[in-house]
N, C-alpha and C positions, 0 to 999 in steps of 0.2 A: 332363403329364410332371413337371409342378413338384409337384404334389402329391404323387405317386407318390416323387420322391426327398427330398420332408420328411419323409414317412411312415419312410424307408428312414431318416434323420438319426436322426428322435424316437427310433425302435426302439433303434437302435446307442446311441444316448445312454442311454436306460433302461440297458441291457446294460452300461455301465458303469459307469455308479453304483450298479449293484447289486453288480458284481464289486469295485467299493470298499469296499460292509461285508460281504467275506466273509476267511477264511482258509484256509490249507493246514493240516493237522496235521502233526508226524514221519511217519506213513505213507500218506498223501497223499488222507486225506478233506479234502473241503473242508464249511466251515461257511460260514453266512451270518448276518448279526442283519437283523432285520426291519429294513423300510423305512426312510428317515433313521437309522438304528443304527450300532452300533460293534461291532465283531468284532474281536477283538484277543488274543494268546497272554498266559496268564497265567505270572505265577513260576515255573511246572513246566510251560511249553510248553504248557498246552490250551488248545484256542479257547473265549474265553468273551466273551459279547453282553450288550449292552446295548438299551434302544430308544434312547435319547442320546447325545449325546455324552460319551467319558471322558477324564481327565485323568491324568495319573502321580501318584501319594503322596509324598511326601518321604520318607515309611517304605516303599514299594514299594507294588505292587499297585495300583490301581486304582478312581477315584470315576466316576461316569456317573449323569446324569440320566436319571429313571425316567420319563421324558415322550417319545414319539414324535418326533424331532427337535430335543428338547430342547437347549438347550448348556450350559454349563459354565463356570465361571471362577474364575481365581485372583486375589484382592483383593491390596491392598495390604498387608495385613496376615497372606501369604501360607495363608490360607484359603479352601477352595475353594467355591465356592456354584453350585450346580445349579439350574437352570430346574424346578420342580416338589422333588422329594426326591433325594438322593444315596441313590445304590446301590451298589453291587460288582455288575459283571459275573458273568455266572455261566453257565454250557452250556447248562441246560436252557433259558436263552432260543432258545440258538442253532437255525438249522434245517440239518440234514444235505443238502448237494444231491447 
């Protein structure tokens, strides 16, 4: 029985962290960014994904590490440095559920 409701934990936990890198559009698709990703509305409301983590621009828009889980950060010298390369977010990462 204990196995049976870890089983039932792990699932539900999966199911939420997946539901964390996805979005809603204006007319109510939802997107997802792959696994450890970032799915996030751009300037003009579209969902656009990363594999990384992204950060806000001080000019707008959006940096995300091009690394599967990758993260992200702002130095002291308020520039931003990515775990592998900075990217801009962009749709065609995203996947349609």
């Amino acid at each position: 029985m204990k196995k049976l409701l870890f089983l039932v934990y792990l699932v539900s936990g999966m199911n939420l962290s997946h539901a964390e890198n996805c979005q809603t559009d204006a007319i109510g698709n939802i997107y997802c960014a792959p696994p450890n990703g970032t799915a996030i509305k751009d300037t003009l409301g579209e969902i656009v994904c990363a594999p990384g983590q992204c950060v806000n621009k001080i000019q707008g828009g959006h940096l995300c590490s091009n690394q599967q889980g990758g993260s992200v950060v702002i130095d002291q010298l308020s520039q931003i440095k990515c775990y592998g390369t900075c990217i801009e977010p962009t749709h065609r990462i995203c996947q349609k559920m």
